[in-house]
FILO-252041 format. One record per residue (C-alpha): residue in three letters; x, y, z; residue number from 0. Coordinates in steps of 0.5 Angstrom, whole numbers, always signed. Layout:
resn | xx | yy | zz | resi
Ala | X | Y | Z | NUM
...
This chain:
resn | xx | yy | zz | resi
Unk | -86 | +40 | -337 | 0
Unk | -83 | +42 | -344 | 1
Unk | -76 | +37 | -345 | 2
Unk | -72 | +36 | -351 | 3
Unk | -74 | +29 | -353 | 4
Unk | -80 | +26 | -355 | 5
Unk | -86 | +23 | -351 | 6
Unk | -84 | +16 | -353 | 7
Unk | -76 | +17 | -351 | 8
Unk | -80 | +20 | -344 | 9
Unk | -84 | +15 | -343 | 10
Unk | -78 | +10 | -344 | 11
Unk | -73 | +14 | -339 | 12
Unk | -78 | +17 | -334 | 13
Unk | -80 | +23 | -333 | 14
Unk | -74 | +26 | -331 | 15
Unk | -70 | +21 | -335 | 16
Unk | -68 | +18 | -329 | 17
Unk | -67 | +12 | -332 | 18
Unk | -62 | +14 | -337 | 19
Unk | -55 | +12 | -335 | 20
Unk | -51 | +17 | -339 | 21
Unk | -48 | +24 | -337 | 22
Unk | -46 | +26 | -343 | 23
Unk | -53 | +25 | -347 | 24
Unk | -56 | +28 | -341 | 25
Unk | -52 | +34 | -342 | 26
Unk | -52 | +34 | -349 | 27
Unk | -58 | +32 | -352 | 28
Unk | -64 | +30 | -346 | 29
Unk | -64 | +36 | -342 | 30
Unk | -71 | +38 | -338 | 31
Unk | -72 | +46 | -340 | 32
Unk | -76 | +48 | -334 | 33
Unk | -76 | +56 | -332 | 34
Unk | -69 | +60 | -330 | 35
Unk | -70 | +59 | -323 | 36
Unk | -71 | +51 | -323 | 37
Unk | -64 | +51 | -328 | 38
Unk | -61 | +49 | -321 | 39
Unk | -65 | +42 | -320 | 40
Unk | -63 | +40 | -327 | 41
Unk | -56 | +41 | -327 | 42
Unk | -55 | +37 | -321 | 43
Unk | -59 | +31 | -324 | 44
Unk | -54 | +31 | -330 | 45
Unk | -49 | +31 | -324 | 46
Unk | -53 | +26 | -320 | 47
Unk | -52 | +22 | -326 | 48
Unk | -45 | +22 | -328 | 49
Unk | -43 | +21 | -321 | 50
Unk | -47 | +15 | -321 | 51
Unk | -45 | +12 | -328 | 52
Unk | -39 | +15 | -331 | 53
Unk | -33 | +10 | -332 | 54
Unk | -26 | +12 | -332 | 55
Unk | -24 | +4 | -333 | 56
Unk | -23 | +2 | -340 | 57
Unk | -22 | +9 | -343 | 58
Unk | -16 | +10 | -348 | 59
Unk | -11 | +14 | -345 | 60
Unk | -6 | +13 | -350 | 61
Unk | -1 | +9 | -346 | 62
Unk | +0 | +4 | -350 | 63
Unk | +3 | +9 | -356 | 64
Unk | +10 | +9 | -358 | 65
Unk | +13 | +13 | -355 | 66
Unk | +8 | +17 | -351 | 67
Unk | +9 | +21 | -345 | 68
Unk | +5 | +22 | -339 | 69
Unk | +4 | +27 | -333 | 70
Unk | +0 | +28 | -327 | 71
Unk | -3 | +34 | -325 | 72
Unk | -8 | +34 | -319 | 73
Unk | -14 | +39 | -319 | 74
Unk | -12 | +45 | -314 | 75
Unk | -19 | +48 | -315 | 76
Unk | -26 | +46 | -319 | 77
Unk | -24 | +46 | -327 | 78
Unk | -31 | +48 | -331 | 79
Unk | -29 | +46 | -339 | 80
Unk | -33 | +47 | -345 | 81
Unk | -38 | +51 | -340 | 82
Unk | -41 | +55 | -347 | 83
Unk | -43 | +49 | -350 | 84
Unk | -49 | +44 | -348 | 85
Unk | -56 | +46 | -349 | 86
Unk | -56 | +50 | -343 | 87
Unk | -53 | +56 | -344 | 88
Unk | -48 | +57 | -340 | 89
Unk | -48 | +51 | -337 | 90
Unk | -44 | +46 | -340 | 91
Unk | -39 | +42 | -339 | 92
Unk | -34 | +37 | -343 | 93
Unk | -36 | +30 | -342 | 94
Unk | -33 | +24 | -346 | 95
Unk | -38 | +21 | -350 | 96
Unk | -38 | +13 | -348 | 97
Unk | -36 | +13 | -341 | 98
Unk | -39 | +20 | -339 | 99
Unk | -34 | +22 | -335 | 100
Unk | -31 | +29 | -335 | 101
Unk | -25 | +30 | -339 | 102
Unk | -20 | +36 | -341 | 103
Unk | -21 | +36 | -350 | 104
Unk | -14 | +34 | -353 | 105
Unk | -15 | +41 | -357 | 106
Unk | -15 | +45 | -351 | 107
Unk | -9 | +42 | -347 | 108
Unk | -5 | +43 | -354 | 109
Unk | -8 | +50 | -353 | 110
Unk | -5 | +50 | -346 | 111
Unk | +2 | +48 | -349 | 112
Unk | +2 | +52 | -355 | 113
Unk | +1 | +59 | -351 | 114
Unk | +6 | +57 | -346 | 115
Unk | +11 | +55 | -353 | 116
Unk | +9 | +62 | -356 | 117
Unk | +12 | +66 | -350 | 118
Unk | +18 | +61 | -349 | 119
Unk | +20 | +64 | -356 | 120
Unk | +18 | +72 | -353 | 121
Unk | +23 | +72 | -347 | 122
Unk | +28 | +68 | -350 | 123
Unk | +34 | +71 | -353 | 124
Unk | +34 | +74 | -360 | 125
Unk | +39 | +69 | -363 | 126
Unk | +35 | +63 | -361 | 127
Unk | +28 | +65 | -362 | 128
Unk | +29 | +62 | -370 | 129
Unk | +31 | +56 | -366 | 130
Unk | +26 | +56 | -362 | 131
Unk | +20 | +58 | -368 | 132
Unk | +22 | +52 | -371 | 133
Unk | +21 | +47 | -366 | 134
Unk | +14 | +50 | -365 | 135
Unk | +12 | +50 | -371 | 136
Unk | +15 | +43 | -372 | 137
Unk | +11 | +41 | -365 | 138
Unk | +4 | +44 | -366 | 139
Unk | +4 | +45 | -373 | 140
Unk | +1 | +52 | -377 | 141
Unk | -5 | +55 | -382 | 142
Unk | -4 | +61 | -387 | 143
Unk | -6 | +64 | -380 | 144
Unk | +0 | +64 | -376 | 145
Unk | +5 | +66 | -382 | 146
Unk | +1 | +73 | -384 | 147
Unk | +4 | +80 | -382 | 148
Unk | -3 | +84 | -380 | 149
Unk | -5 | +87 | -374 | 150
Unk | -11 | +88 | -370 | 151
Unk | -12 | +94 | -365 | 152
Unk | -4 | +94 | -364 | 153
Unk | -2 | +87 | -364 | 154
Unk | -1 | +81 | -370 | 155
Unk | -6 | +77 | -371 | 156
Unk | +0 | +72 | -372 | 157
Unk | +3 | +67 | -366 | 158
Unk | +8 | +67 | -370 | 159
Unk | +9 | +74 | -372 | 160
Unk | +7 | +76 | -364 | 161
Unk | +12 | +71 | -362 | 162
Unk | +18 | +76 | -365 | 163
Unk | +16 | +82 | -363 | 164
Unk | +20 | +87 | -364 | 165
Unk | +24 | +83 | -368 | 166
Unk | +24 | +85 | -376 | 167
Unk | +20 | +78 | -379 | 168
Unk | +22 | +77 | -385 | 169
Unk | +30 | +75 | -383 | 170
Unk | +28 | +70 | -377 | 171
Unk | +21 | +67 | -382 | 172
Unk | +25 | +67 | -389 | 173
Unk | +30 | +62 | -385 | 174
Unk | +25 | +57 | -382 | 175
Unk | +21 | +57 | -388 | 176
Unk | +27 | +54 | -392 | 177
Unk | +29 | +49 | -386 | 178
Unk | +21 | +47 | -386 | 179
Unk | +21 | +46 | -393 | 180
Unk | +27 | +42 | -393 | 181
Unk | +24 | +37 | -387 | 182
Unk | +18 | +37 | -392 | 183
Unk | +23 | +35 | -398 | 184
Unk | +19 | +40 | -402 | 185
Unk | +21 | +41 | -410 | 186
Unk | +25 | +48 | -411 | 187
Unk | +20 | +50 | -416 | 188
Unk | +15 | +50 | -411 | 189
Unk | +19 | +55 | -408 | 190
Unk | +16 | +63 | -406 | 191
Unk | +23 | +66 | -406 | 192
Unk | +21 | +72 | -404 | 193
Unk | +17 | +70 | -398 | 194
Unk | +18 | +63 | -398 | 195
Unk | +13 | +61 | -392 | 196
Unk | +7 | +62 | -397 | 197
Unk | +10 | +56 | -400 | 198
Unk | +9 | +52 | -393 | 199
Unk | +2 | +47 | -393 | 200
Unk | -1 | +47 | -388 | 201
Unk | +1 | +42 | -382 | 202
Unk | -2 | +38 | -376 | 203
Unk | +5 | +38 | -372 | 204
Unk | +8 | +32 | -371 | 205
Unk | +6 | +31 | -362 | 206
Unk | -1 | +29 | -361 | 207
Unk | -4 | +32 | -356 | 208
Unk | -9 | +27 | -353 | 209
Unk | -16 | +28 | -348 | 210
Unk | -14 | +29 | -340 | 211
Unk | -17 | +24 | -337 | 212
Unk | -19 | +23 | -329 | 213
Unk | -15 | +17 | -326 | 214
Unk | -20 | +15 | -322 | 215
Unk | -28 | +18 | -323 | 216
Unk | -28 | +26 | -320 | 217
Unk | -34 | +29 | -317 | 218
Unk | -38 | +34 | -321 | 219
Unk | -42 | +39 | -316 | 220
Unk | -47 | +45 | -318 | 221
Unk | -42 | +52 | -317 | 222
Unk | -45 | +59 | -318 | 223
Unk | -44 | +66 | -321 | 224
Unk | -48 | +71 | -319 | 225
Unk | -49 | +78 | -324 | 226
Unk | -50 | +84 | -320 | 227
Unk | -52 | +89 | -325 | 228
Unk | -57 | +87 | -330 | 229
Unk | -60 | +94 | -331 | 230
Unk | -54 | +97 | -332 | 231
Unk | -53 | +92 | -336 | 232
Unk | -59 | +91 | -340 | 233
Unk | -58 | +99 | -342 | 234
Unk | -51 | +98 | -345 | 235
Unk | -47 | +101 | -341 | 236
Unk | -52 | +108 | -340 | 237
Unk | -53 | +108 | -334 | 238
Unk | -49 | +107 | -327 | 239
Unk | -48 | +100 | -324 | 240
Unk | -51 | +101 | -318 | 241
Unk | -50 | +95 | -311 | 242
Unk | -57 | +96 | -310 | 243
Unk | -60 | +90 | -315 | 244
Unk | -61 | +84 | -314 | 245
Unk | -56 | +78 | -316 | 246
Unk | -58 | +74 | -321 | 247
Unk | -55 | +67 | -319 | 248
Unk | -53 | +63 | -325 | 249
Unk | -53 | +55 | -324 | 250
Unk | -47 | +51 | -328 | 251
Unk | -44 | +44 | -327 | 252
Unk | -36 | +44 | -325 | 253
Unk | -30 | +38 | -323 | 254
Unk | -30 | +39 | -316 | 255
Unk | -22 | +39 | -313 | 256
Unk | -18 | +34 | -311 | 257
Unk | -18 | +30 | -318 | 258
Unk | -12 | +27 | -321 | 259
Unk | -12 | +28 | -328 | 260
Unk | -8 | +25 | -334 | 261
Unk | -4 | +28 | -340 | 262
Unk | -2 | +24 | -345 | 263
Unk | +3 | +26 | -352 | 264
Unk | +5 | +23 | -356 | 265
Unk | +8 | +23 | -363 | 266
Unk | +5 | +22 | -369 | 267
Unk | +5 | +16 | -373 | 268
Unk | +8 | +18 | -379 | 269
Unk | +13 | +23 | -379 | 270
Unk | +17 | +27 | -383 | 271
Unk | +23 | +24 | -387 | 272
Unk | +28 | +30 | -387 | 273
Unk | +28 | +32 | -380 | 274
Unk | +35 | +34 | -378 | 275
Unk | +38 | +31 | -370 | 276
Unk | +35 | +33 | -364 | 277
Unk | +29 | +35 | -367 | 278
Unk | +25 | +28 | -368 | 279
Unk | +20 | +25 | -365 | 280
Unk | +24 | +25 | -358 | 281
Unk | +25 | +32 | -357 | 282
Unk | +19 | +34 | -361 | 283
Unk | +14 | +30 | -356 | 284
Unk | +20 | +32 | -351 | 285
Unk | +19 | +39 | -351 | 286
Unk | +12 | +39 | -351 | 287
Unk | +11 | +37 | -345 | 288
Unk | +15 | +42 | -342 | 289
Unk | +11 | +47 | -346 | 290
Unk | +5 | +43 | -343 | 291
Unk | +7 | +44 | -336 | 292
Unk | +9 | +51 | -336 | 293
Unk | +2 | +53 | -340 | 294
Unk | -2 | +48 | -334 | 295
Unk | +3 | +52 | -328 | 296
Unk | +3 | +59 | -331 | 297
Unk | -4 | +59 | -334 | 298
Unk | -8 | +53 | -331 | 299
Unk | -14 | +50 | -336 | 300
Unk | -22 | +52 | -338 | 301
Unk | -25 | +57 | -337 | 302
Unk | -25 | +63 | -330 | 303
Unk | -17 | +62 | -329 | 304
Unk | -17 | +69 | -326 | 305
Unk | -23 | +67 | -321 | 306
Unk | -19 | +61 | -319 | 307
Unk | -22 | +55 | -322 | 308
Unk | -17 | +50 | -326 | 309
Unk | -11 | +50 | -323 | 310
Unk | -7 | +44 | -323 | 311
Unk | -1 | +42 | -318 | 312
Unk | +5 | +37 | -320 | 313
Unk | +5 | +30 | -318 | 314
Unk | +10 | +27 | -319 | 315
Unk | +8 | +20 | -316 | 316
Unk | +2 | +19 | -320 | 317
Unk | +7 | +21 | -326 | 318
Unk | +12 | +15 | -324 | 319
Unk | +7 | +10 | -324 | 320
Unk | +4 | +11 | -329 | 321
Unk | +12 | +12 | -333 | 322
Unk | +12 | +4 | -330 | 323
Unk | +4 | +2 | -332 | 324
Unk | +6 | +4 | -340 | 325
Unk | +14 | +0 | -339 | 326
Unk | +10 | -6 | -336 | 327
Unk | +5 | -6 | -341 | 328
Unk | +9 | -4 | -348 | 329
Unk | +14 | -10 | -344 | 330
Unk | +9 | -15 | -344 | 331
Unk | +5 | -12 | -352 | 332
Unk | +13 | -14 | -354 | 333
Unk | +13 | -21 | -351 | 334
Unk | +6 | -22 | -353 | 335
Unk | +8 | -20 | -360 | 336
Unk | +15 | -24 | -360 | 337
Unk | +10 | -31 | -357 | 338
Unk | +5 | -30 | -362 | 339
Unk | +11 | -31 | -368 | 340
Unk | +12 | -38 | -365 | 341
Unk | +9 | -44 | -366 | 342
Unk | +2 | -46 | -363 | 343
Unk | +6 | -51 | -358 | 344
Unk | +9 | -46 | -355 | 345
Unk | +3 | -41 | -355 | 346
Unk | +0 | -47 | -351 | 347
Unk | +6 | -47 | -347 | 348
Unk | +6 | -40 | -345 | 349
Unk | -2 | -41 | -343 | 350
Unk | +0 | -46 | -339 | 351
Unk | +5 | -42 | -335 | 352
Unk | +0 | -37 | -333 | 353
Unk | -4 | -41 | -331 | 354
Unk | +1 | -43 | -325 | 355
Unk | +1 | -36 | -323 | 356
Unk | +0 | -28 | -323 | 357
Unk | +7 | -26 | -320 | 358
Unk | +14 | -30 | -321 | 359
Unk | +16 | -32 | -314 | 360
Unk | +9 | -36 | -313 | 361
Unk | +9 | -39 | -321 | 362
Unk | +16 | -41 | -320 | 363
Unk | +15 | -46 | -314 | 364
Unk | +8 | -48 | -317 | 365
Unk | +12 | -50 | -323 | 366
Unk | +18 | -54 | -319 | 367
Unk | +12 | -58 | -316 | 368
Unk | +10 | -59 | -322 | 369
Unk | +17 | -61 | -325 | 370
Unk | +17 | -67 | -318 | 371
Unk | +10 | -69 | -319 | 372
Unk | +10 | -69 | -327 | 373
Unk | +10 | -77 | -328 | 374
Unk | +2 | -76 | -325 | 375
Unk | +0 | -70 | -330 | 376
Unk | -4 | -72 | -335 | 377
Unk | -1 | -72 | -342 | 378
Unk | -2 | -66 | -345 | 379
Unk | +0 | -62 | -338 | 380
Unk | +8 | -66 | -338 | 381
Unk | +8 | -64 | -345 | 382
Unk | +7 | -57 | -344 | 383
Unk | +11 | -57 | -338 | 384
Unk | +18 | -59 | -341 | 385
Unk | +17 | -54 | -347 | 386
Unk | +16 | -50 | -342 | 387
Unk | +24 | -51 | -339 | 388
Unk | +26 | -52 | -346 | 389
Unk | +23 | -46 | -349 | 390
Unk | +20 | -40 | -344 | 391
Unk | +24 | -41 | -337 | 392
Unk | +31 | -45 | -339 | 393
Unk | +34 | -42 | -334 | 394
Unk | +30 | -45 | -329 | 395
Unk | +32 | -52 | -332 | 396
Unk | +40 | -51 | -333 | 397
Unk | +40 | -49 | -326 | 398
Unk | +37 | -55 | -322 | 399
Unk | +41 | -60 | -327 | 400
Unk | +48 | -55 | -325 | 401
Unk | +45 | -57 | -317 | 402
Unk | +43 | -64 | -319 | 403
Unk | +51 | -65 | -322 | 404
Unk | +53 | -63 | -315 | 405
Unk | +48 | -67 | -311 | 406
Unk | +51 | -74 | -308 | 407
Unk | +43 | -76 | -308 | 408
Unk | +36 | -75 | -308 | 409
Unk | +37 | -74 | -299 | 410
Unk | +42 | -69 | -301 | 411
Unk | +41 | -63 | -297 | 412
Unk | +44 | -58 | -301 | 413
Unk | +42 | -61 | -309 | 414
Unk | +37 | -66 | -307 | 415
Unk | +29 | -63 | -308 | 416
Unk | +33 | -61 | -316 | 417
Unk | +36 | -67 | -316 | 418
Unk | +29 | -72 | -315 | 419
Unk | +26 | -66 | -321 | 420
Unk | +30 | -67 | -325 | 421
Unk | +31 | -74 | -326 | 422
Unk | +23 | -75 | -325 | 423
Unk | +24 | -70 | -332 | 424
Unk | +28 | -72 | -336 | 425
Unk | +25 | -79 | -337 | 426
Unk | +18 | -76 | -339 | 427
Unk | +21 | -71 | -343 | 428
Unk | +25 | -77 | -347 | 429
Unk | +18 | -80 | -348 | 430
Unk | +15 | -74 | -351 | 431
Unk | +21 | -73 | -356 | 432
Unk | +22 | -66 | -352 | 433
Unk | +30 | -65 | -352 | 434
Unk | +33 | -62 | -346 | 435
Unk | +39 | -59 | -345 | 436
């Protein structure tokens, strides 16, 4: 059976490498090429494999970026991507490297949003389309391309020249030029005065356009399109496709519906030092992401959008969560940055805070225990505990000594428990040379 491996890497990975846990090498580099109508049986063990190992924990996602913005979308139907890739023909599919887990490429999902911006430029009026224009050149970038004024079979070659039509170009590209040579400070020598985009470097955008990624491990299935007419076909069009051959069924692999997907973008880490108000990275990143939700509405993603495959619907739940994830998380990245800046007593304080518990309600009564025992506590416990009152939760500390001032005494219903913490503190503090308030 010929493969494309070796007859060592066979023997290690069985011989139909169902020892190899990655779906991404199975697709990509160690495939079984057996006659046309077993294509079926190899395609479902790559999916049989992804199925079983892929991973979706620990893949970057970006949420941590300054500045990210994220969204939500829900498969409405099966999504083929990448489909012309792999050693298949026909049969691939985009699957992340490491973790083997299907994933739309950043440079599709900025193809998306791209489109989308390019026809909010058309409809738009005349008076805003240099505005427009600008935005989009500054959000996703350009190449010598999409400044030239050729046509193809009736139409431009240019997105940007595309995105005018029927207005005269050189007005509306001369303005944008010369505000984009501002953004890049740009010396006036260099300036074409003529056709001033000439003079424009190429330029990336200013929004990253990450990978979307599953939020939990989506189901690949085996899907299928049949070809009808494949004499009429083979005699280049001469002839009459005629519904008396037989179909010819091709086999490919597909995320099956239901998959909740992640896009994630954000702005590029070096911006540029003349941007004007209202187009920095907020608004950049901002605009984007509405071009990216109109594309995935209006156009969906991957390949056969016109038979129905890779639409998306808005879910604006998943989106909310993930909006409090990436808080929570740059929250505790800022805590985490300014602890690390104090001294390692505090450090140390901190790690013994955690250790009292995961959520505060349970972590503070935990430590208000700890506060009326601590004259048992080993020495290095009593130490950080008062740091603890001192530096990282004082509030807890001024209110019990507020409480314990009222209090007639330790049997005091109201004031009493804080009446016996602090003053089981307090002395063991003065011991330790811990100031408290």
């Amino acid at each position: 059976m010929p493969t494309t491996a070796t007859r060592r890497i066979q023997t290690l990975l069985g011989g139909t490498f169902q020892k190899c846990e990655s779906s991404s090498l199975r697709m990509e580099k160690l495939v079984i090429l057996e006659e046309d109508d077993r294509k079926k049986t190899e395609i479902q063990r790559i999916c049989d494999c992804a199925n079983k190992h892929a991973l979706v924990e620990g893949v970057f996602r970006g949420r941590s970026l300054p500045g990210a913005a994220l969204m939500a979308r829900t498969l409405q139907s099966r999504l083929i991507i990448n489909q012309a890739g792999g050693i298949l023909e026909n049969a691939g599919l985009c699957l992340h490297r490491n973790f083997g887990v299907a994933m739309i490429p950043g440079s599709a999902v900025k193809g998306i949003a791209r489109a989308a911006a390019i026809e909010k430029i058309r409809a738009a009026a005349a008076d805003t389309k240099p505005g427009l224009l600008l935005q989009t050149a500054l959000a996703f970038g350009w190449c010598e391309s999409d400044w030239l004024e050729k046509r193809q079979n009736g139409r431009y070659i240019s997105d940007f020249a595309f995105a005018l039509e029927p207005q005269a170009l050189n007005p509306v590209w001369e303005e944008v030029a010369l505000k984009l040579m501002s953004c890049f400070i740009a010396p006036r020598a260099a300036l074409n005065s003529g056709r001033p985009w000439k003079s424009l470097p190429n330029f990336q955008g200013l929004v990253a356009f990450l990978p979307a990624l599953p939020l939990e491990k989506p189901t690949l299935v085996v899907d299928l399109v049949n070809c009808h007419h494949p004499a009429y076909y083979g005699a280049r069009g001469n002839g009459e496709a005629q519904d008396t051959e037989n179909p010819i069924p091709n086999f490919f692999p597909a995320v099956e519906a239901g998959a909740c997907f992640e896009f994630c973008l954000a702005p590029v880490s070096r911006p540029l030092p003349g941007l004007p108000d209202g187009l920095k990275a907020p608004e950049l990143v901002g605009f984007a992401r509405q071009c990216l939700a109109e594309g995935l509405e209006a156009r969906g993603a991957g390949a056969k959008t016109n038979a129905g495959y890779g639409w998306f619907a808005e879910d604006p739940e998943r989106t909310r969560r993930m909006e409090e994830e990436k808080e929570k998380a740059a929250a505790e990245k800022a805590k985490a940055d300014e602890l690390a800046k104090r001294p390692p007593e505090i450090r140390e304080a901190d790690r013994y805070l955690n250790s009292l518990g995961n959520n505060n309600p349970g972590r503070i009564g935990t430590l208000k225990g700890q506060m009326a025992k601590i004259a048992q506590l080993e020495e290095a416990e009593q130490r950080n505990l008062c740091l603890v009152l001192k530096d990282l939760l004082p509030d807890i500390w001024k209110q019990d000594v507020a409480d314990a001032a009222r209090a007639k005494g330790a049997d005091d219903k109201k004031g009493g428990k804080a009446f016996k913490r602090v003053n089981a503190v307090r002395p063991v503090a003065e011991k330790l040379g811990v100031e408290l308030p």
